[in-house]
N, C-alpha and C positions, 0 to 999 in steps of 0.2 A: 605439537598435538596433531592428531590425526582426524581430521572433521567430515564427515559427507553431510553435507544439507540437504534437507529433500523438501522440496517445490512442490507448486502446481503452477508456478508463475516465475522467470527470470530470463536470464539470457540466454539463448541468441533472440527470445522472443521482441520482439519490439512495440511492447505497450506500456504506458503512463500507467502508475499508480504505485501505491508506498510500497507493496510487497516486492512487486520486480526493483524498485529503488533501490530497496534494502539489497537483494539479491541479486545486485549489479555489484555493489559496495564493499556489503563484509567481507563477503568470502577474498574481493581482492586486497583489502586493507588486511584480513588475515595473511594471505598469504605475502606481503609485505614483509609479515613479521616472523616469516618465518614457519610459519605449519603450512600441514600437508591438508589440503582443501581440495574438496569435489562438492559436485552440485548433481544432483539427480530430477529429472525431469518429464514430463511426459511428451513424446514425440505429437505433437499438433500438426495440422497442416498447414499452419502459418508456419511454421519452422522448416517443414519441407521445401516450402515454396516460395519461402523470402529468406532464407539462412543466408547470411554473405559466409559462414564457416562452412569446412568443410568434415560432412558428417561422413565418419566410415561405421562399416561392422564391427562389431567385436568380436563377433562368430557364438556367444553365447545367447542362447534361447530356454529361458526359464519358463516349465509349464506353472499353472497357477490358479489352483483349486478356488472358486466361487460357489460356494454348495456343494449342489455335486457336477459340476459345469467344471470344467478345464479351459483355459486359456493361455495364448503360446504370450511371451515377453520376450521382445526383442530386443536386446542392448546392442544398442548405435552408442557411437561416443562424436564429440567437437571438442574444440577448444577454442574460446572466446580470445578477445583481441589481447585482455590483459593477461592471457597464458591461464584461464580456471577450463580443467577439465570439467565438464558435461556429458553426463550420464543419460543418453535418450531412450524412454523404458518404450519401445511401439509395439502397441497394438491396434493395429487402425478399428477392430470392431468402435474403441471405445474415441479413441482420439483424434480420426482423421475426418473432422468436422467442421461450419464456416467457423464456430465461438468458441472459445474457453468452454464456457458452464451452462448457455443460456441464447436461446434466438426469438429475438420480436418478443424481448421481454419473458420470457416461458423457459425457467430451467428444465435443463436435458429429461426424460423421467428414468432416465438410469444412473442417475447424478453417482446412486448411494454406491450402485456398482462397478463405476468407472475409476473412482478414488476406493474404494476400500481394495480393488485392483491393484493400483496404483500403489498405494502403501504396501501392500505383501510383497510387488515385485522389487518396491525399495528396500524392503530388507534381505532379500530373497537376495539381490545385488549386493547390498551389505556383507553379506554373508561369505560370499564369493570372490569379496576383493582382494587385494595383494599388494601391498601391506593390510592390513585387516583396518578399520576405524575404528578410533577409540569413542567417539561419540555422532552419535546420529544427531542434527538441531532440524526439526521437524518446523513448519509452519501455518500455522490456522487449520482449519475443520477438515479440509482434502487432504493432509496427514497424518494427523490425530491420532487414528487409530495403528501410528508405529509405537508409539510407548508401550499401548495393550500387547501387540505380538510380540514386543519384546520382553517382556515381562513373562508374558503366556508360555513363551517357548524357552526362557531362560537364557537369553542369548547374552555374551561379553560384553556388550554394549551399554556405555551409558546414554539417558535421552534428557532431550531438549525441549521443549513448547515454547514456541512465542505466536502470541497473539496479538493477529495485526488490525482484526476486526471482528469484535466478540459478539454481532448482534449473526454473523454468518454460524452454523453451528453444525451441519453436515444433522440434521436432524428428519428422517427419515422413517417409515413405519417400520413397526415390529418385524411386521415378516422379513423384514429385507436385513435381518439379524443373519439369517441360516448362512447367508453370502460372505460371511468373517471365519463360517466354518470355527468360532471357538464353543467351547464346553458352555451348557445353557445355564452356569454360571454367573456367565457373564452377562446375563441379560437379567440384570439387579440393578435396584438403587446402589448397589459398591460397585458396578460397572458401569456400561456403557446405555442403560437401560435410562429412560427420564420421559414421567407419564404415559407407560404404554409405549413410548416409539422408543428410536435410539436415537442417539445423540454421540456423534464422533466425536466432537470438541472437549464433550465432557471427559467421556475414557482419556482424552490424553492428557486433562486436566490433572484426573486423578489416578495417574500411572506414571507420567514424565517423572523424571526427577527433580527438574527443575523448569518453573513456568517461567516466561517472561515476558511483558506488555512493552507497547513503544513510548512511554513517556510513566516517570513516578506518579506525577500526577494520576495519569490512567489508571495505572495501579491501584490506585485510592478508590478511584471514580467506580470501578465494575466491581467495584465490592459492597455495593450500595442498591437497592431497588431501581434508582433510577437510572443508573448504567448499567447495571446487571446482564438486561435481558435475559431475565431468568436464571442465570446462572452465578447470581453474589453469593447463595447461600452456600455453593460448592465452591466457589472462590474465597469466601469466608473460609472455610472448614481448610481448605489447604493454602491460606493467606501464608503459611512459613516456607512454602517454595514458591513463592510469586515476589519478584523481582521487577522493576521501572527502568526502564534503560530507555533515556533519551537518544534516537537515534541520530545519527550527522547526518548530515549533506551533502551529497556527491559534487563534491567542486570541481570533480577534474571531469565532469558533463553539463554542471550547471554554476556559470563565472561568465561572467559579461566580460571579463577582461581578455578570458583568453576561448569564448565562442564565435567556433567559425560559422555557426550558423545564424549568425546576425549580420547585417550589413556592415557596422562597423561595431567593433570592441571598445569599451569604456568600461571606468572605473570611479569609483567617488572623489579622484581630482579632475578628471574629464567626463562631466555631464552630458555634454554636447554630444556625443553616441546616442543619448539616452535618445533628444529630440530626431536622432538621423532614423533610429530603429519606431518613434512612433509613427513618424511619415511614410514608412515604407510598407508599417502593418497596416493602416488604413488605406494603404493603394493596391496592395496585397488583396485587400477584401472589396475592394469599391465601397471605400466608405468616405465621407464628404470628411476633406482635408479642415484642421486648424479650427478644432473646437475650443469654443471659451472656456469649457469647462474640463473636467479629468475623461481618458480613455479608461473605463473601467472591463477587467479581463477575469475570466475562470476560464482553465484549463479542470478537468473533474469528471467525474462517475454522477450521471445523473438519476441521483437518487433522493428521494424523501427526505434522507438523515445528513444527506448533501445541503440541506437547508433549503431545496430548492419551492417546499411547502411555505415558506417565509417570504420567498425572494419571488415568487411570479407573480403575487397582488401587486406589488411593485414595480412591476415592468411599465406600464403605462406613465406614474409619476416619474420614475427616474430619465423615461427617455421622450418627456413633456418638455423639456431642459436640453440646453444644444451641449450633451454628453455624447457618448460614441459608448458602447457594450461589444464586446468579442465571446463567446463562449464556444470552448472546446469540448468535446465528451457526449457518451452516449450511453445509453442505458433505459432509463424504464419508459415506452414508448408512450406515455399520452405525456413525459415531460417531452420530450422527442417534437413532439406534432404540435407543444404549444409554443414551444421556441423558432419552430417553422415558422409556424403562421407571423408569429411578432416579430418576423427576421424578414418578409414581405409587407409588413406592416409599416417597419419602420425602417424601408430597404436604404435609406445612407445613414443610418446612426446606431446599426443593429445587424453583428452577423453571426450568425449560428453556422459550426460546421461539427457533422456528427464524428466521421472518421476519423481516429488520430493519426495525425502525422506529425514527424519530430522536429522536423523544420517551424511549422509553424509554432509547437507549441514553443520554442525557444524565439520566435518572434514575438508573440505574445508577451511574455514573460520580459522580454527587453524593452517594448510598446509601448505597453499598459500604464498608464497612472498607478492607480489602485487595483491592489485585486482581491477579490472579492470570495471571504470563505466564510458562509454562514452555518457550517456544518452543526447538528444538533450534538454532534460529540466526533472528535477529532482525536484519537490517541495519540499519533505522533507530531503532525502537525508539518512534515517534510515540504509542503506545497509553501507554507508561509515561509520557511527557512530560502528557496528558492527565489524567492519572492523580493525579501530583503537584501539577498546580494545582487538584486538586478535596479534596486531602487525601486521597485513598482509595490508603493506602503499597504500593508493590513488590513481590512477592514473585516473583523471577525468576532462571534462568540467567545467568552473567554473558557473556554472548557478543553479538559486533556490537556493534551502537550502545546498548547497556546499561552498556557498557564506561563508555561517556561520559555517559550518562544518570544512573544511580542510584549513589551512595554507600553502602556496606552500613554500616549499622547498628554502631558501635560503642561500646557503654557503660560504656567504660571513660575513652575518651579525650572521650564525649557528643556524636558526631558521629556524621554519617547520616546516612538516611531512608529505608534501603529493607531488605529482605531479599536477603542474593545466595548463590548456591547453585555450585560448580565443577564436580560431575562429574553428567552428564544420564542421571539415574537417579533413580525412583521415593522411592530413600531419601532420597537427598540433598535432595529436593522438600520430602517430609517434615519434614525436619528443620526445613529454612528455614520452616515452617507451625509447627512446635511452638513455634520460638524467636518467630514473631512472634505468637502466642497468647498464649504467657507476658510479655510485652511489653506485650500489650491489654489485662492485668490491670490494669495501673498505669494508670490512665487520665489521671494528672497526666504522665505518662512519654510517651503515648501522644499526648496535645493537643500536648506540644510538639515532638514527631516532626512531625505535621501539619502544623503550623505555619512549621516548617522547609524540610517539603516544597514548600508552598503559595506559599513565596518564588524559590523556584528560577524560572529563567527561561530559555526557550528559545525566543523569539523569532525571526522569520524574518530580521532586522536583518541577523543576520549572513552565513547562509548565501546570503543571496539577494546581498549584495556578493560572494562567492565566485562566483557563478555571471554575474555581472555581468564579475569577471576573466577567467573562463576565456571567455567570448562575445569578449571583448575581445579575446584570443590568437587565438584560432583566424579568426577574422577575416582577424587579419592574417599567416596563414601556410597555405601550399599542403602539401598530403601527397601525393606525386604518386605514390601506390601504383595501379602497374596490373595484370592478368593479363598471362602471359605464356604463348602456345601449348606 
């Protein structure tokens, strides 16, 4: 099969989080197998300026109607280390910025215009290729609106949605409708219209052919008021092309056995790595060697629904206790400034670093004790999966793809591996931190938790044949959803 994916997030870029994960993975585990995979992208000025690939032209320039505004698309092309061609759509008006989306907390205020950009020249690309794609797989709210044009304009193409985080929605005022240039049609309850503004996410909700979320569970979960965010009763209504795909693990990035960017490689018969990789993170950061207690580690997006609303009343009790905290991640600036302050407060037991870097976060992750995800809702859950093959155990919400991921700890019946907590609150947090304190003690108790963990397997084997069938389907089946005056 013939796939183009279109991004707003993957490689050559070099940042943490599930969507780039994803879009390190499949398209290579596809091509694996055999299809013909591209990835489409927007040219950033991180990728100008830190690309180790080597970007040429392609000598085409697509203009690209925004109202009545024109804009030139530049197609640059790379090719990443594992052979996936990259498709680099530049336009510096919109993408030669310091951020993604967003600076000192404050999304771009041309967010609506940049991606609904983005998506035209994706197809516009599509359109142009040679061999032609037989399916476009679109990802979260910044491409959204490829299902609608494709559909709009009738194009050969089948489409894709998956949704990696349903509370983001490309939700923007009405006016900034005229900039998709479609028939005002389309600005209905049966399109892309929701209360007065638009809403990207939804059009592609209700246009794709086929949706897909990062865990079944999720699946379940955002069809509900209380995952929703707003949008169960449209995720209800087309519940019959909404699929759960548990996504895998990138092992051939994240494996303590064969990471070179740990001090030393181990595995669940050689522990002894484990202790080489936590002496070296706490000197790494100047933090006081040989605590009695666990080194507890996040790597993450510091956000709200990151749980971090739960976890900073607890900053003071947790590191009252001769523990050690590592947190990587950056994001919504008064968490920023309060992990500062308690990173001076409690300068050998406590380091906060904003910027990520990949070194560290793979020290971290081989370091850490425990690591710590109190996310209010987690669809895939890819950090815990990393987590368990490094031995560094659980401690998390049981919600989304956790559901599927971690085992809670039972020592009665000697099964496990993780800590799971039910109601998303401070105490409850707590607790699941006391009980796996009291757990650390045992250190015979505690190796073969690890070891347990370190076997667990979640491979892209299987998920990637999941999305292999659903390409298959949709293939071969028409949705002849149109607008109607």
């Amino acid at each position: 099969m013939k796939i183009l994916m279109i991004s707003s997030e993957g490689p050559p870029l070099m940042r943490s989080g599930a969507l780039a994960d994803v879009l390190e993975a499949l398209p290579r585990e596809l091509k694996k197998r055999g299809h013909d995979v591209a990835l489409a992208l927007p040219f950033y000025r991180e990728i100008r300026a830190n690309s180790r690939n080597e970007v040429r032209t392609t000598r085409v320039t697509i203009k690209i109607s925004l109202g009545r505004k024109k804009h030139a698309a530049e197609i640059l092309e790379c090719f990443t280390p594992s052979g996936l061609q990259v498709f680099l759509i530049k336009c510096d008006d919109f993408f030669d910025r310091a951020e993604l989306y967003a600076e000192h907390g404050d999304p771009y205020p041309d967010n609506a215009a940049r991606f609904i950009f983005f998506s035209k020249a994706a197809v516009a690309l599509a359109r142009r290729m040679t061999p032609s794609p037989e399916i476009l797989h679109t990802h979260d709210w910044t491409t959204a609106l490829v299902p609608v044009l494709v559909r709009d304009q009738r194009l050969p193409f089948a489409t894709m949605l998956t949704i990696h985080h349903l509370a983001e929605q490309g939700n923007f005022p009405g006016t900034d409708f005229g900039l998709t240039n479609l028939t005002q049609n389309y600005f209905d309850p049966r399109g892309i219209e929701f209360f007065g503004r638009i809403n990207l996410l939804k059009g592609g909700i209700l246009f794709a052919d086929k949706i897909t979320t990062a865990s079944e569970r999720y699946a379940r979960d955002i069809r509900t008021p209380a995952y929703g965010c707003g949008l169960d009763a449209v995720l209800r209504e087309n519940a019959g092309r909404l699929v759960g795909i548990l996504n895998g693990a990138d092992y051939a990035r994240w494996n303590p056995a064969t990471d070179m960017l740990l001090p030393v490689t181990y595995g669940p018969n050689s522990l002894e790595g484990k202790q080489v990789g936590c002496t070296a993170l706490l000197n790494e950061l100047n933090l006081a060697a040989a605590p009695r207690g666990p080194v507890f580690g996040m790597v993450t997006r510091l956000a709200q629904e990151k749980g971090f609303e739960i976890l900073m009343p607890l900053l003071d009790r947790l590191l009252s206790d001769d523990v050690r905290l590592i947190i990587l991640g950056e994001g919504d600036p008064a968490y920023e400034t309060a992990l500062a302050i308690a990173a001076r407060k409690y300068a050998t037991k406590f380091a906060y670093r904003k910027s990520y870097d990949e070194t560290l976060a793979h020290l971290i992750e081989g370091g850490m004790d425990i690591t710590l995800i109190p996310s209010r809702f987690e669809p895939s859950g890819l950090s815990a999966m990393h987590s368990l093959k490094y031995g560094s155990l659980p401690i998390a919400l049981a919600t989304g793809g956790i559901h599927q991921i971690i085992e809670d700890y039972d020592p009665a019946g000697d099964s496990g591996y993780g800590f799971l907590y039910y109601d998303y609150s401070s105490e409850a947090l707590w607790d699941s931190i006391k009980r796996a304190r009291e757990i650390f003690r045992d250190q015979a108790a505690w190796g073969a938790l690890m070891e347990r963990a370190m076997t667990r397997n979640f491979s892209w084997e299987v998920a990637v044949e999941r999305y292999e069938a659903i390409y298959a389907g949709i293939l071969g089946q028409s949705l002849p959803m149109q607008l109607t005056a």
